[in-house]
N, C-alpha and C positions, 0 to 999 in steps of 0.2 A: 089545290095542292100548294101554289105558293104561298098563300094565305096561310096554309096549315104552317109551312116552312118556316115565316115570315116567325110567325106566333113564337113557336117551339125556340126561333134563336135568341127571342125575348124574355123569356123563361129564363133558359139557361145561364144567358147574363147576369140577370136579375138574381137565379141561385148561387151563382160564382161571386157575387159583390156589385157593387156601383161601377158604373162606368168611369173609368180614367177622366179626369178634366184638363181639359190642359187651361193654360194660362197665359195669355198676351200681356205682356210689362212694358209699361211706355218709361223713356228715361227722357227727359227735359230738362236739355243743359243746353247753356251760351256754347254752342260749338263755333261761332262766329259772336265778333264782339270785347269786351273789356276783360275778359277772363279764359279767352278760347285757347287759350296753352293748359290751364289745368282740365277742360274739359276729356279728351282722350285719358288719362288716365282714372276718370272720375266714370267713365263710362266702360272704361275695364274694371272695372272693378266690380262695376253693378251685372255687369254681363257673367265675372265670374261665380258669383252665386247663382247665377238662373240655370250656368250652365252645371254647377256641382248641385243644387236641386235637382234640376234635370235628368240628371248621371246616374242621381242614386237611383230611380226607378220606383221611392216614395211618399212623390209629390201626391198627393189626392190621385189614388190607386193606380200610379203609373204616370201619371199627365207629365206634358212638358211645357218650358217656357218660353216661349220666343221672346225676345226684346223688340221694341219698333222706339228708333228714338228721332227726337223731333228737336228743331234747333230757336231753342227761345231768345238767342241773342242775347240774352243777361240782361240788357239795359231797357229796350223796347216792349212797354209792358200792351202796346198792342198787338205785335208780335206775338211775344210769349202766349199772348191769350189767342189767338189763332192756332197756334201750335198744341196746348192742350186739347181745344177744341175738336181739332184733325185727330189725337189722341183719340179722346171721347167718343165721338158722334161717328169718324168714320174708321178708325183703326178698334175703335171697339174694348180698347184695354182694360185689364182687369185691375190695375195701379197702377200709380205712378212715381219714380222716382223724380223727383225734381217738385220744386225747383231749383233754381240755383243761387239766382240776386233775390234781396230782399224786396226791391218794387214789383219785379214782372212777377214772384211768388205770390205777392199778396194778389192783384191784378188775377193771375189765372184762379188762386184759388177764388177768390168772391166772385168773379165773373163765370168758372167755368166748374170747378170742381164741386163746391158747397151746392150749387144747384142742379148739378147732376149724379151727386151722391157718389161723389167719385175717394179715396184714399189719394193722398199725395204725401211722402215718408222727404222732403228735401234733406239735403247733406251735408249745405254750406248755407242757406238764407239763417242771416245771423242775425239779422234786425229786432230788438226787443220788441217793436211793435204787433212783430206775429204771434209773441207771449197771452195777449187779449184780442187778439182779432176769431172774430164769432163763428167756427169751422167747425160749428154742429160737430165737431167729433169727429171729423175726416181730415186733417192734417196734424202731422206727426214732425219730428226731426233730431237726425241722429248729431247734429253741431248745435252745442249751446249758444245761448242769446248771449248778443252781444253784452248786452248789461253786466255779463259775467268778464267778458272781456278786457271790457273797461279796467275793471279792478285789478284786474292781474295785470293790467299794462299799468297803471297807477306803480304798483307792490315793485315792480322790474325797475322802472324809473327811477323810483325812488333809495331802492339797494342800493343804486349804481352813483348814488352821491350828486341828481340831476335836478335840481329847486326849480330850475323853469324853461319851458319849451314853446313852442309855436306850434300850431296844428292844423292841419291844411286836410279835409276832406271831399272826399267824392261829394256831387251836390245832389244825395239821392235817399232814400231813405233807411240805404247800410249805411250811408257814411255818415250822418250828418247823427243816427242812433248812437252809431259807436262813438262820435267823436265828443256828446253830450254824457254820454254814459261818464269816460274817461276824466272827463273836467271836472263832473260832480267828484267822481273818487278820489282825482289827485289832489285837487282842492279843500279835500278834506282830511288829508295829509301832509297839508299846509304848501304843498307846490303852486306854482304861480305859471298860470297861463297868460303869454305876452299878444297872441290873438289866435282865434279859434275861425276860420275862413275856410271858404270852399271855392271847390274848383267844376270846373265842367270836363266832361270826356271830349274827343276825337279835336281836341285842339293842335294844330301847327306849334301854336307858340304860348309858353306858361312865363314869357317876362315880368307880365304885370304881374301877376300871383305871386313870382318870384320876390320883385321886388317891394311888394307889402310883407310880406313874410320876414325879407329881411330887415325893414326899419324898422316891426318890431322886437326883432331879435330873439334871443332865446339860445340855452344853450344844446340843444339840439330840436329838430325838425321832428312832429309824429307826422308822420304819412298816412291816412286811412284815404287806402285809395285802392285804384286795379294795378295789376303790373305791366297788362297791355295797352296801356290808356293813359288817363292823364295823371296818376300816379309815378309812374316812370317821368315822365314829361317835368313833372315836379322837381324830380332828383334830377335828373339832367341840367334844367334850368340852376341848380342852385348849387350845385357842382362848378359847372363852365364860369358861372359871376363868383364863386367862394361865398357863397352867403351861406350855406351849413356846409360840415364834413360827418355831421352827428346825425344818423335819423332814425327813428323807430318805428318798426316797421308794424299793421296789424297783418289778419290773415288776407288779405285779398293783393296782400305786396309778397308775404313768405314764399315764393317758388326758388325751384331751379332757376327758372326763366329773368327771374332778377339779380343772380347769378352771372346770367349769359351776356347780359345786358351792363352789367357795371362791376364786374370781378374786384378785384382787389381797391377798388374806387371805395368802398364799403367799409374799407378796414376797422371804423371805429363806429359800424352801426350796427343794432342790434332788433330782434323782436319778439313774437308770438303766435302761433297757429292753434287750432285745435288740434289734438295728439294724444294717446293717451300711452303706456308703455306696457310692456309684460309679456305674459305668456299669449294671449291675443293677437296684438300688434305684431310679435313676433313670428308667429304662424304666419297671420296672414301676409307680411313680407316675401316671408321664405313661399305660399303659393302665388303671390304675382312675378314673383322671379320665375316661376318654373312657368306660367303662363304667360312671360314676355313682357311683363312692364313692371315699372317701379314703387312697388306697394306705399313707401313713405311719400311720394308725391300727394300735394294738396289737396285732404278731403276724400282720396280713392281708395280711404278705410270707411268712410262714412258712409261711400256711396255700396259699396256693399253691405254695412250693415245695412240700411234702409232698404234696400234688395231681400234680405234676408228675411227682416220684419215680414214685409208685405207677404214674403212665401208662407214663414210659419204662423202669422193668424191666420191665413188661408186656412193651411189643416188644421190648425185649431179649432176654427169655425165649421169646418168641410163643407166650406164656401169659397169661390172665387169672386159671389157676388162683395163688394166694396160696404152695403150697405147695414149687411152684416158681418164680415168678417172685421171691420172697425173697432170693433168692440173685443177682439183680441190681443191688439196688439201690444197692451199695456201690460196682459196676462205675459206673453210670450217673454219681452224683452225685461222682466225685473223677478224678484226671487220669489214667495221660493222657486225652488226646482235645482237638477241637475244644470249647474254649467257646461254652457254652450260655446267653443272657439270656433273659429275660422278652421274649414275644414270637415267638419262637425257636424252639416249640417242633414245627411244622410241618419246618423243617430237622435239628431234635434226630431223629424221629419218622423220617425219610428217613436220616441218616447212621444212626441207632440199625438199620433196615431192612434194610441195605447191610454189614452188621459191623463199622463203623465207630467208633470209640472214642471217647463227648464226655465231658464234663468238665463236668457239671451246676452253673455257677454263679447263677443263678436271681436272685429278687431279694433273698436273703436271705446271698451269699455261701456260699453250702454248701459246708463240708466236713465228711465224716462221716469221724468215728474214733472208736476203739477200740470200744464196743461196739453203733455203730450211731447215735452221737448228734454234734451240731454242735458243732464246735471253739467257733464263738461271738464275735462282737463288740457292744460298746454301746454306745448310746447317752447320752450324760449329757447332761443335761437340767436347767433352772430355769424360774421360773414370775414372772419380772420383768413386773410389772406386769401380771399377771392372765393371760398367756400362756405358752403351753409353748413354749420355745424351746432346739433343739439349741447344745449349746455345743460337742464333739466324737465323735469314735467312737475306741472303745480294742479 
């Protein structure tokens, strides 16, 4: 008789539709480390997609999301490769959002993801080098390549009536990408770089850096640096001596947090983030306000579009496995199809269901090309009177 029972409930499923999947989403961010002030809102963000997939009721016939997230330190790419690993092997995850620096990204993806056939959708790893690094198809990312960067910090510099600067970089493979990208293009705009150095994180003291930077002078300082780290450390040091009052900032300096850190000290520096503006951006502002955090913070657009991606190849595919749902995600996030905002994604999830073609613009403006990565817009930015204030989007 339970045999009979057993049967019969298998049927009836079976005639009612496929069973609900749910879906485990691993987020991999420096929640400790050289960037761990933008992580909390990078990881609200990613949570509030799983949780509005979730809500609607559907996800791959009902499923829900849980989040499991894992703290890759940013900088420590044996770490970070631990932490996806614990992802992978024993949390079991269906994707990953992260990661977040461009070494430990590279690091987990070769190490961990590419051979376990895993998705990884990162939100902020900007390094041009992940542009040809061999990811069989399984890394994505909703922040363009630095390379793109460059240029648009070149174009801002150079507005602003600025012939030659000093450049001081993280010594790692976001900074040292961004800060060759940047030289090529200002240099070919006929700007004159006075020295192009780097620095190391978790230092006491940036004297000496300081003072190479300042013999060769320049009339302002680029920063590509962290804002938790020796970045900050930079500007301090070259404050306190007077050796720059000018600096330009990339995105791993753009927060609040550098704000918090040297208010109205800033008065005459400037920079760039990834941003995109509109009806997108604006939605999804106004739902992290209403969900408790601050939607314009660094990247915590990105980190839900890439949340978003990973859900909607899922039903695209009506897979949660990585190995095929991959080959969605390039479908989901670019045209044709109906446009898709922040909010949205209830209707995404239902036309995605139906074979219906959307056109994944999110709040970050997504489009993905060439090898899986965002075309890319930014924000520029100055810090008039102790405030981060947009000035445009390019």
């Amino acid at each position: 008789m339970n045999r009979f029972l057993i049967a019969t409930a298998v049927v009836a499923l079976t005639a009612g539709g496929a069973l609900a999947q749910d879906v485990k989403l691993g987020v991999s961010l420096g929640f400790t480390g050289p960037l761990e002030s933008m992580a909390p809102s990078m990881l609200k963000g990613a949570e509030l997609a799983a949780k509005e997939a979730s809500d609607s009721g559907k996800l791959l016939e009902g499923g829900t999301v849980t989040v499991v997230q894992a703290d890759n330190t940013c900088a420590d790419a044996a770490a970070s490769v631990t932490a996806v690993e614990r992802l992978v092997t024993s949390e079991k995850v269906n994707g990953i959002v992260g990661g977040m620096c461009s070494g430990e990204t590279i690091a987990s993806l070769e190490r961990v993801a590419v051979p376990n056939g895993m998705v990884m959708i990162a939100p902020s790893a900007t390094s041009p080098a992940l542009s040809t690094i061999d990811d069989k198809g399984f890394f994505f990312r909703t922040a363009p390549s630095d390379a793109r960067q460059g240029e648009v910090m070149a174009d801002i510099i150079t507005e602003r009536g600025i012939k030659n600067v000093a450049v001081t970089y993280t010594n790692n493979d976001y900074g040292k990408g961004l800060a060759d990208s940047f030289a090529e293009a200002f240099k070919a705009k006929g700007g004159s770089i006075t020295i192009n150095a780097p620095h190391d994180d978790g230092k006491a003291d940036y004297s000496a850096e300081v003072a190479a930077l300042a013999s060769a002078g320049g009339d302002a300082l680029v920063v590509a640096g962290y804002v938790d780290q020796g970045g900050s450390g930079i500007v301090r040091g070259s404050l306190d001596s007077g050796a720059f009052d000018t600096f330009v900032f990339t995105d791993g300096m753009v927060t609040q947090a550098l704000v918090d850190k040297f208010g109205t000290e800033l008065e005459h520096s400037f920079g760039q983030n990834p941003s995109a503006e509109g009806e997108g951006r604006d939605a999804f502002i106004a739902l992290a306000r209403d969900a408790g955090f601050e939607g314009s913070d660094a990247f915590a657009a990105e980190s839900y579009d890439a949340a978003a991606l990973i859900l909607l190849a899922m039903q695209a595919a009506k897979s949660t496995d990585p190995r095929v749902y991959k080959d969605k995600v390039m479908d989901v996030a670019n045209a044709p199809g109906e446009k898709i905002m922040p909010g949205q994604l209830a209707r995404a999830l239902e036309l995605v269901a139906a074979g219906t073609d959307i056109d994944y613009v999110g709040a970050s403006a997504v489009e993905l090309v060439g090898p899986g990565e965002s075309a890319g817009s930014y924000r520029e930015v100055e810090f008039k009177g102790g405030t981060l204030t947009p000035v445009r989007t390019r």
